[in-house]
PANULUM-29144 format. One line per 2 residues: their letters; for each residue x, y, z of N, C-alpha, C. Coordinates in pm, 1 decimal. Layout:
// PANULUM-29144
A = X Y Z X Y Z X Y Z | ...
This chain:
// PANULUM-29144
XX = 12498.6 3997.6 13921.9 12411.0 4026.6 13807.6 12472.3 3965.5 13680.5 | 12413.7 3879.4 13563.0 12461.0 3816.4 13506.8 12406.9 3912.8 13376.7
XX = 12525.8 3909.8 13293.9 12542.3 4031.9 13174.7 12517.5 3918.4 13091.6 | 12402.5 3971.0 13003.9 12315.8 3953.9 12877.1 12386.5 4007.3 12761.1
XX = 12433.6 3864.7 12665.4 12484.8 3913.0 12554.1 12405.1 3979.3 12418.8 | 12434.4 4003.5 12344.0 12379.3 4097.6 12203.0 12373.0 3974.8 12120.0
XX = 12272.9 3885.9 12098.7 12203.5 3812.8 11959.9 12303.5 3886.9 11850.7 | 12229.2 3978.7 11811.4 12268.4 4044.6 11670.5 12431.4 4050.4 11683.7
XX = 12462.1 4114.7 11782.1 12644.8 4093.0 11777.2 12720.4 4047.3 11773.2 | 12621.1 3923.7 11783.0 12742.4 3780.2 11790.4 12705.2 3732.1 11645.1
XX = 12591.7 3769.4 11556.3 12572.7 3739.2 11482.3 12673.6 3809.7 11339.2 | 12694.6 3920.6 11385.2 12771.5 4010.6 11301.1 12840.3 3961.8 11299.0
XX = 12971.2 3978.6 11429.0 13100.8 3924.1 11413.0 13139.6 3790.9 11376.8 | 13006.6 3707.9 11339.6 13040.5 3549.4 11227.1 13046.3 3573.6 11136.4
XX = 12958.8 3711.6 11039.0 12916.0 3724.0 10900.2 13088.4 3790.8 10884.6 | 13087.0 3855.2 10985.8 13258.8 3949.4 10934.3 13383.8 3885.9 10928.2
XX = 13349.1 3732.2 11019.1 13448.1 3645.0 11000.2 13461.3 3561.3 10895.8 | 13294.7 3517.0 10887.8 13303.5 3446.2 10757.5 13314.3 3494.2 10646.0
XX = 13308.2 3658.7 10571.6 13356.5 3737.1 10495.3 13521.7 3742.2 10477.2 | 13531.3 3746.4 10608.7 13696.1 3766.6 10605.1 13780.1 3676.9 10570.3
XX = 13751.9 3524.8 10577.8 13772.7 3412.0 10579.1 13761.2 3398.7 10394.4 | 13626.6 3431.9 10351.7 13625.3 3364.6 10201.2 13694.5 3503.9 10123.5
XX = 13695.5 3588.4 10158.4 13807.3 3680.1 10103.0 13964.6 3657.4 10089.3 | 14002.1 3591.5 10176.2 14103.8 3505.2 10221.3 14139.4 3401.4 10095.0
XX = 14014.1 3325.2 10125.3 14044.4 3191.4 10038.3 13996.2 3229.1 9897.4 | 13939.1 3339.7 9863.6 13922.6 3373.0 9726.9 14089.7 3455.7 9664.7
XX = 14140.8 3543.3 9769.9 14290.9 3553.1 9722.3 14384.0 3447.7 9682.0 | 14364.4 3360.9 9780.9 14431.9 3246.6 9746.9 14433.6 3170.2 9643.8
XX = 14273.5 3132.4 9645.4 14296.1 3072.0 9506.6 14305.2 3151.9 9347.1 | 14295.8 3345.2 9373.7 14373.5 3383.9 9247.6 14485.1 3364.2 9223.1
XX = 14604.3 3380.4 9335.2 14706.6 3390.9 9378.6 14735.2 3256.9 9310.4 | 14722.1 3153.1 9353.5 14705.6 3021.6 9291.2 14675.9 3030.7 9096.3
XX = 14586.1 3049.1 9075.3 14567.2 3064.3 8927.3 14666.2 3132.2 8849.6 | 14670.2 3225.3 8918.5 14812.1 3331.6 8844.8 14942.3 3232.9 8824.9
XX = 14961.6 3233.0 8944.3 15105.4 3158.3 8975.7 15132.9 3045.7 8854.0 | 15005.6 2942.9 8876.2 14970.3 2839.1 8709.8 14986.2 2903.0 8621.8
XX = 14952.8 3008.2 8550.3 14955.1 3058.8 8445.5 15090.5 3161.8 8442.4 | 15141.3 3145.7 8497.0 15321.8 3204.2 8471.1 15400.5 3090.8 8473.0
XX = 15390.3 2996.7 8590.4 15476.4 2867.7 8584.4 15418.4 2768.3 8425.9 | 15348.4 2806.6 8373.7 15308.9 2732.0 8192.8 15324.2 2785.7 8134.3
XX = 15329.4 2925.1 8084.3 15443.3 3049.3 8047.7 15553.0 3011.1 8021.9 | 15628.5 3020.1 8177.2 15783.0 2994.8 8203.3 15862.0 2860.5 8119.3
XX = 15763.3 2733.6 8114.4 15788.9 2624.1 8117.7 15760.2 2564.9 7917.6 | 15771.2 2655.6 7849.5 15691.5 2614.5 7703.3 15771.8 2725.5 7645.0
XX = 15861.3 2682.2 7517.6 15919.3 2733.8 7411.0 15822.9 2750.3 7292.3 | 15725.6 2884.6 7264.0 15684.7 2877.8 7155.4 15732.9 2911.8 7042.1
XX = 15865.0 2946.9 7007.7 15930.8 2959.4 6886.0 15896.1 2908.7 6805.2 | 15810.9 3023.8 6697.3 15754.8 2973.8 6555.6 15811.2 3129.1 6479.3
XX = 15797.0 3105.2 6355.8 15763.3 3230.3 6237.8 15674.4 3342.0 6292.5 | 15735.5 3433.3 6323.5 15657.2 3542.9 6357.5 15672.3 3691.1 6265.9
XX = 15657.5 3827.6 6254.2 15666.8 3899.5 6200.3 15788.0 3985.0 6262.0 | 15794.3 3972.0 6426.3 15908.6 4043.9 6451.0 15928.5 3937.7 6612.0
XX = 16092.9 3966.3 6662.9 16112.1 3963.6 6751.3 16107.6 4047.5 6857.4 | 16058.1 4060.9 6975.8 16019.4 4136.2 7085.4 16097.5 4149.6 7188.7
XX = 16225.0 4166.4 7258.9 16323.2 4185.1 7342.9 16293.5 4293.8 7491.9 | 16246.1 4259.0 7551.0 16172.6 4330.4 7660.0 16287.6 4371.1 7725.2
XX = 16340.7 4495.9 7783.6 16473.7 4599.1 7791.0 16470.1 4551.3 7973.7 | 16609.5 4506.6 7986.2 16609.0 4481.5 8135.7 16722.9 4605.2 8186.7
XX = 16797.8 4604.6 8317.4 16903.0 4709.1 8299.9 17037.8 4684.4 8240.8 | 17047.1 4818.2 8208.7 17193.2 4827.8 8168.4 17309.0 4958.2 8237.7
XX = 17420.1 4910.2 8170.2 17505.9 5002.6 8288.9 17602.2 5037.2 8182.9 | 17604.7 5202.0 8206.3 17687.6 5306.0 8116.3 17724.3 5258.5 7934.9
XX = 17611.2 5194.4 7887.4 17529.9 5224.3 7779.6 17593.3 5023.7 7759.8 | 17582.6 4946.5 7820.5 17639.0 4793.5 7814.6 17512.8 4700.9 7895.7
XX = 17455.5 4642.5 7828.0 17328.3 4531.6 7926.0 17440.1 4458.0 7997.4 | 17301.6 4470.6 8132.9 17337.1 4367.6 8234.7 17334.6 4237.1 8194.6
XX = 17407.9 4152.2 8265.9 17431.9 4006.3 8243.3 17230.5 3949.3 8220.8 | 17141.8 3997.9 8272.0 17023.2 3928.5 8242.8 16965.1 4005.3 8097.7
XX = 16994.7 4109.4 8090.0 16978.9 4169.3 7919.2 17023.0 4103.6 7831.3 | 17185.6 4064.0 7879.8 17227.9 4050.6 7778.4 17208.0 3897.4 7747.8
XX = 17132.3 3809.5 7820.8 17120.8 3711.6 7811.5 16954.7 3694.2 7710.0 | 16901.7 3744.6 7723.6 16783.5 3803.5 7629.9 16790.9 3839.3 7522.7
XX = 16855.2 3939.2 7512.7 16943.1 3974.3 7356.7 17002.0 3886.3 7297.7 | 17095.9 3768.2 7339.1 17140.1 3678.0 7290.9 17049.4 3546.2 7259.3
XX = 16944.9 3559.2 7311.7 16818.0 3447.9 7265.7 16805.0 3491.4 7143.2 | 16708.2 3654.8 7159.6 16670.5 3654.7 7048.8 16766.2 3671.4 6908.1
XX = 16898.0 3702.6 6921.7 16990.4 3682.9 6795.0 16954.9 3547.8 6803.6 | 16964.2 3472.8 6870.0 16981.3 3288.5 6812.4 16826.8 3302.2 6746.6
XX = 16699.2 3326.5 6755.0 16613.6 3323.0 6696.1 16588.1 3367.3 6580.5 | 16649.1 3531.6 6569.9 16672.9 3550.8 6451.5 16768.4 3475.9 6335.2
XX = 16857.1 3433.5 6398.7 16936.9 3365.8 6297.3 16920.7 3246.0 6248.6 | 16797.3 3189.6 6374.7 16739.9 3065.3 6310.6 16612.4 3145.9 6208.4
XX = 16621.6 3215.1 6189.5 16497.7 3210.0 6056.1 16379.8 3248.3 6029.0 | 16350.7 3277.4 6217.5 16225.5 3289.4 6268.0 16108.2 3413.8 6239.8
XX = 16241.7 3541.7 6208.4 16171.2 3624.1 6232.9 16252.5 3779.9 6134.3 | 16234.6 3856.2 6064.9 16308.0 3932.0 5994.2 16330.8 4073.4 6027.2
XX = 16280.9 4072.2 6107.1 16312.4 4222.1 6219.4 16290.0 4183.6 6375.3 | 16389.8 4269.8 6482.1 16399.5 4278.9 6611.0 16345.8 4399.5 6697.1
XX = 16307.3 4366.7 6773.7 16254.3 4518.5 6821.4 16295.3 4515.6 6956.1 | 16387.6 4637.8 7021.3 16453.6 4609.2 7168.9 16339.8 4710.4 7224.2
XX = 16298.0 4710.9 7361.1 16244.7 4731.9 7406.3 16281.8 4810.8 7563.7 | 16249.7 4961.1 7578.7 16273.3 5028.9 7690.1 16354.7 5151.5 7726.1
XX = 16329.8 5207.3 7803.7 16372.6 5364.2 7815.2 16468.4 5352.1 7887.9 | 16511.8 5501.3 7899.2 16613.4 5531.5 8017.5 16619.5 5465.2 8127.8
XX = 16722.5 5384.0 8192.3 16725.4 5417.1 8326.3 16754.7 5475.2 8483.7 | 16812.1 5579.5 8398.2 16847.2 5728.9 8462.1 16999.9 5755.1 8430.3
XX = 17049.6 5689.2 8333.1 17163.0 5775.3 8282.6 17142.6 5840.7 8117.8 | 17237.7 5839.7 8054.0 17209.9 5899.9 7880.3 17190.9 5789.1 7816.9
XX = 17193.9 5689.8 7853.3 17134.2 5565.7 7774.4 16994.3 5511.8 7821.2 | 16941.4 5429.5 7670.9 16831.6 5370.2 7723.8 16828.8 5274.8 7679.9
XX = 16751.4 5172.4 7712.9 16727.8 4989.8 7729.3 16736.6 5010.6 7569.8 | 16608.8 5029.3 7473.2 16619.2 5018.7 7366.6 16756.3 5031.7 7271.8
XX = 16790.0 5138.5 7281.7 16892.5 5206.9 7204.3 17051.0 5114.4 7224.4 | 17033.5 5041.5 7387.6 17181.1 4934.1 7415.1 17141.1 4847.2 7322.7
XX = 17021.2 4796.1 7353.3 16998.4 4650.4 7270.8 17033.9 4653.5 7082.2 | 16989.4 4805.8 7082.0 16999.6 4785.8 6931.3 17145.5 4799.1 6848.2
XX = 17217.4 4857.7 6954.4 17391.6 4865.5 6970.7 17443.4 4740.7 6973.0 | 17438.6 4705.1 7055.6 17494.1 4538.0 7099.0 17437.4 4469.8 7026.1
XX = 17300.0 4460.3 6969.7 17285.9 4338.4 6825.3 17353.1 4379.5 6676.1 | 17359.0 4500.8 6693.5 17425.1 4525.5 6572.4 17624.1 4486.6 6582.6
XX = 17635.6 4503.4 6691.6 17810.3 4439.6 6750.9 17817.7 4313.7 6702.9 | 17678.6 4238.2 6697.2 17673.9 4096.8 6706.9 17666.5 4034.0 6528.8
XX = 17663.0 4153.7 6422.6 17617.1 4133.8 6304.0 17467.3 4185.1 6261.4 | 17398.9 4182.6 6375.0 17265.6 4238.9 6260.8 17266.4 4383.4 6216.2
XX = 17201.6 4392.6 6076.4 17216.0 4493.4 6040.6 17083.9 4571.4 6091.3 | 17167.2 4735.4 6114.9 17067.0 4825.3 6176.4 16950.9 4809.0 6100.1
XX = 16905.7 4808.4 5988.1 16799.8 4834.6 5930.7 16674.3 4713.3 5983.2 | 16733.7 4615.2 6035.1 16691.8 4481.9 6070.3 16624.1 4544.7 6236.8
XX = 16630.4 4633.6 6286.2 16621.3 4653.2 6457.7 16526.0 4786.1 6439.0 | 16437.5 4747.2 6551.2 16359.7 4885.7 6578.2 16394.9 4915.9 6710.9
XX = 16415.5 5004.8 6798.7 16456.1 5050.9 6908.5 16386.9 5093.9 6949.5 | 16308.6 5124.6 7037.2 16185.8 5162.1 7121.1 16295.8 5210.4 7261.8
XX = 16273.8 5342.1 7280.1 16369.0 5395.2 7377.7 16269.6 5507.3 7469.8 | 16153.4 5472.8 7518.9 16073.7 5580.2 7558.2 16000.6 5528.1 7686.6
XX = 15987.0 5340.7 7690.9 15888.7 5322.8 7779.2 15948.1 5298.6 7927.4 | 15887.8 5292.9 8004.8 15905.8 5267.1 8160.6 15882.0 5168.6 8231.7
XX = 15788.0 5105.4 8167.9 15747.4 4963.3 8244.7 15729.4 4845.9 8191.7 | 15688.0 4763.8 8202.5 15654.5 4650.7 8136.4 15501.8 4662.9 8034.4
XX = 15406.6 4770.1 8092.6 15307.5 4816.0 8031.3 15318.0 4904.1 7905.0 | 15411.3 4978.4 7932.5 15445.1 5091.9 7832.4 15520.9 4996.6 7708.3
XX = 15588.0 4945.3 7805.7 15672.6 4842.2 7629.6 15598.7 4773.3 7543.2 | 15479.5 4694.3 7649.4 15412.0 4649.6 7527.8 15319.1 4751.2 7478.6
XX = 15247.0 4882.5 7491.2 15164.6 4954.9 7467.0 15282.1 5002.1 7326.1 | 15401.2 5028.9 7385.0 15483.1 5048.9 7210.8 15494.3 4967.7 7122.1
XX = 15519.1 4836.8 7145.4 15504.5 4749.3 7090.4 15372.6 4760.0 6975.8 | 15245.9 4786.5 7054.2 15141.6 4782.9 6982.8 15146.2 4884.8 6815.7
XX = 15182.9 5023.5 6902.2 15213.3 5106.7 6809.4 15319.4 5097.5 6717.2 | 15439.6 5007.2 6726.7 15546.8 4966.9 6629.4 15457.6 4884.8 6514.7
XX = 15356.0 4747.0 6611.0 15344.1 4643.1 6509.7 15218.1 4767.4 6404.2 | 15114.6 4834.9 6456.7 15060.7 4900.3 6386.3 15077.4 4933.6 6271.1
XX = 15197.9 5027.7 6338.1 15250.5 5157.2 6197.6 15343.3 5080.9 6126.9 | 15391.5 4907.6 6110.4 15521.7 4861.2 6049.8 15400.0 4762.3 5996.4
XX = 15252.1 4712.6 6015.6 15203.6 4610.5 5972.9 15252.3 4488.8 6004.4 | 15273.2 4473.0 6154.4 15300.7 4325.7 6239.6 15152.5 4306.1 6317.8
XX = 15158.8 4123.7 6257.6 15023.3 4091.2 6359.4 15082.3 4021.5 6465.9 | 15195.7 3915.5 6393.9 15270.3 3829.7 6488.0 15376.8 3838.6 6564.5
XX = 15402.7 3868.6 6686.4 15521.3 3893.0 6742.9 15551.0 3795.4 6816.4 | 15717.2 3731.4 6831.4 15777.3 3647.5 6929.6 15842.3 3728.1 6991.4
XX = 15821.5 3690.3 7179.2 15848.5 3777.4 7225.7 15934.7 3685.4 7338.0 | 16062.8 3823.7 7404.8 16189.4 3702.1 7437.7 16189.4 3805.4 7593.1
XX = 16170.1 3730.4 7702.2 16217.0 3784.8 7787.4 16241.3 3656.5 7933.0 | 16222.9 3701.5 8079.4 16254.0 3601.1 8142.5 16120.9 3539.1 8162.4
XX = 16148.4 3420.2 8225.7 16042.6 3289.3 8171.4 15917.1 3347.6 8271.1 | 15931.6 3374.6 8398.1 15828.2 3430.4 8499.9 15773.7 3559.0 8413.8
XX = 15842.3 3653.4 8302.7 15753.0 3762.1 8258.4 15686.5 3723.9 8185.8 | 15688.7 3645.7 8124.5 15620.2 3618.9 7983.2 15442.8 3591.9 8023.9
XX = 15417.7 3562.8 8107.3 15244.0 3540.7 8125.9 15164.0 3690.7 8142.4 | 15253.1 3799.7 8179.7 15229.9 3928.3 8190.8 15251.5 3989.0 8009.0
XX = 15348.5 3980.6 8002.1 15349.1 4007.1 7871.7 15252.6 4020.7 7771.4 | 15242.0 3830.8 7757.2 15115.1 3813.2 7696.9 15013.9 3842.6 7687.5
XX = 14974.9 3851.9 7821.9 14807.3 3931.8 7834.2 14790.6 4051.7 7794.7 | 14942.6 4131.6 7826.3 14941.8 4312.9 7773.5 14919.2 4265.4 7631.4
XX = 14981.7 4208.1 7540.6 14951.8 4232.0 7413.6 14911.4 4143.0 7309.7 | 14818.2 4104.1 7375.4 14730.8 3987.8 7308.3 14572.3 4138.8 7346.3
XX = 14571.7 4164.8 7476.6 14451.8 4282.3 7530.0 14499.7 4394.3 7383.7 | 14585.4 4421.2 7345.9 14653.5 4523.3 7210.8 14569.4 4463.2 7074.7
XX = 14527.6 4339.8 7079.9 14478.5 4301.2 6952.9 14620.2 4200.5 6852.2 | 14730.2 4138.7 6943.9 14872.3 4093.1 6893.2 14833.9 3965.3 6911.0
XX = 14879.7 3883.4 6810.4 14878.6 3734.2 6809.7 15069.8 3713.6 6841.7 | 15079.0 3679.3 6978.8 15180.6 3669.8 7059.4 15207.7 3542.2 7090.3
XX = 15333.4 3527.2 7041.7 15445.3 3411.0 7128.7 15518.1 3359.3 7166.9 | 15573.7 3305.2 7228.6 15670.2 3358.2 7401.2 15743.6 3280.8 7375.9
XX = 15907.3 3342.0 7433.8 16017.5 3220.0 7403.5 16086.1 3315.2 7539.9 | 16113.4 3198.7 7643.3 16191.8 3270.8 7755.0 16339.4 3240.9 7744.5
XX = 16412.5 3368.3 7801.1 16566.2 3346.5 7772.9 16617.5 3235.2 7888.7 | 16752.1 3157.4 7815.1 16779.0 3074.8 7968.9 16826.3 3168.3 8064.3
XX = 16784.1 3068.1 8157.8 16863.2 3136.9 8301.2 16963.7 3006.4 8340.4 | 17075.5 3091.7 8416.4 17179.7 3011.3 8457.0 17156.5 2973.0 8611.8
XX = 17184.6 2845.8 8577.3 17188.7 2770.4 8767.0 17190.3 2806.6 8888.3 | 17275.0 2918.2 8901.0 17328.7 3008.5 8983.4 17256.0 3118.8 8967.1
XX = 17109.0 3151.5 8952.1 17016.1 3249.5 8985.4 16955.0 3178.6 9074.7 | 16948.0 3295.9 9211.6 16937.6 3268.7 9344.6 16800.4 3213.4 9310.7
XX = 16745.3 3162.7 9389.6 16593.5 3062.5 9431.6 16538.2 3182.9 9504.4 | 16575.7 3278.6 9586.4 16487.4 3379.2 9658.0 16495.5 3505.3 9544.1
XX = 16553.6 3522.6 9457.8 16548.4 3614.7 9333.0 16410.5 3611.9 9238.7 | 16444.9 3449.9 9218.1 16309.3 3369.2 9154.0 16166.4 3389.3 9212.1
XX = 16176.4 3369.2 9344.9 16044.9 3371.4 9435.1 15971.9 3528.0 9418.0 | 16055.1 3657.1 9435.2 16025.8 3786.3 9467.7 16006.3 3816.8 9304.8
XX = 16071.9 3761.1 9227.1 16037.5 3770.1 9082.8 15847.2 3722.9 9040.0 | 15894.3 3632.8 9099.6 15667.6 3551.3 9059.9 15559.2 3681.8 9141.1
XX = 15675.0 3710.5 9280.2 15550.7 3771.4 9339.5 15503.0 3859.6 9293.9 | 15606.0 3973.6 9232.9 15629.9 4117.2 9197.9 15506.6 4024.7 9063.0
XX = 15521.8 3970.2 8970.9 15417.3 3921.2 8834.0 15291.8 3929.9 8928.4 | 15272.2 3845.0 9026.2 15148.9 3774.5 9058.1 15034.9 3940.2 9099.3
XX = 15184.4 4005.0 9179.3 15100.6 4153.1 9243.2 15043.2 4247.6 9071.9 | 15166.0 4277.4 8997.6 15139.9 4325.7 8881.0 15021.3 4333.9 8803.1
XX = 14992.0 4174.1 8810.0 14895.9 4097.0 8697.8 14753.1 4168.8 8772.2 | 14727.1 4115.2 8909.3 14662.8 4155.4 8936.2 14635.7 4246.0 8949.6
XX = 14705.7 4388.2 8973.6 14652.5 4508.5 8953.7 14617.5 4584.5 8849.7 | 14691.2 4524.3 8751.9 14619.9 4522.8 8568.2 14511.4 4508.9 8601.8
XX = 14468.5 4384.2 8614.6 14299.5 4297.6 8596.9 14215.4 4379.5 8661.7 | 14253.1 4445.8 8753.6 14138.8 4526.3 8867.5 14140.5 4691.1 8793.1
XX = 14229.1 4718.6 8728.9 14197.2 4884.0 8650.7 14296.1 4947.7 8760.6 | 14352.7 4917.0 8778.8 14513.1 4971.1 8906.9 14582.5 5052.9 8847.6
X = 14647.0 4951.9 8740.7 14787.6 5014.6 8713.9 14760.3 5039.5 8570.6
């Protein structure tokens, strides 16, 4: 007896393939777009005159930034001292000891010569969202439209979008990185942006 297939079933399981398929290639090519728009980010020094400098808080250890903080912090002193900008603003909370991101940065630039009155410390936020959401509320209540903002070259396309979406005329100066930052550090760095970005854009996070 010869078994009679289902028309309609074979018809389904093309529409579910071919769904599955351009779902596929529609990730891809966000995945793709994103990726462009962090690697042109990463790759462009906009250092101009701004109203403040922006220092996005990476970790630190028993109240001293890590070697990638402190490499951030030391951009933006060179920016400030070129001229650029007449207040600093460090950026970030606890990260589970009695210190917080903000409060090192504003320690260690003042070690470096700037005077406290020159630094705002933002010591409350948690993420990359929250910093710039303070950010917003610093430039507010201090009357900043323009902020240069200093962090690593893959954050900066995230950045931007948080606070440019704030109503901030934002622009990006990434800290160097040294030679000897691993290539698979780099990679899990874009992805962690690429996942981020996108879950912003969709009402996620």
């Amino acid at each position: 007896m010869v078994k009679r297939t289902n028309p309609k079933r074979h018809v389904w399981k093309w529409l579910a393939a071919a769904v599955a398929a351009l779902l596929l290639l529609t990730a891809a090519l966000w995945c793709r777009w994103v990726y462009v728009q962090i690697d042109r980010f990463a790759g462009q020094d906009q250092a101009a005159r701004a109203d403040a400098i922006c220092v996005f808080g990476a970790a630190e250890y028993d109240g001293r930034p890590s070697p990638v903080y402190r490499a951030r912090l030391d951009h933006a002193l060179d920016l400030y001292r070129r001229g650029l900008a007449p207040l600093i603003i460090t950026l970030g909370g606890s990260g589970g000891d009695a210190y917080s991101e903000g409060l090192v940065g504003e320690k260690y630039l003042e070690s470096r010569g700037v005077n406290r009155q020159k630094i705002i410390a933002e010591t409350e936020s948690r993420d990359t969202k929250e910093s710039a959401a303070q950010t917003a509320v610093i430039a507010r209540t201090n009357g900043l439209r323009r902020v240069l903002v200093v962090s690593d070259a893959s954050h900066l396309f995230r950045i931007h979008a948080f606070l440019s979406a704030e109503g901030l005329e934002v622009l990006t100066s990434p800290r160097p990185e040294a030679a000897s930052e691993a290539r698979l550090y780099r990679v899990r760095r874009i992805a962690h942006e690429i996942v981020s970005y996108t879950l912003w854009r969709m009402g996620l996070s």
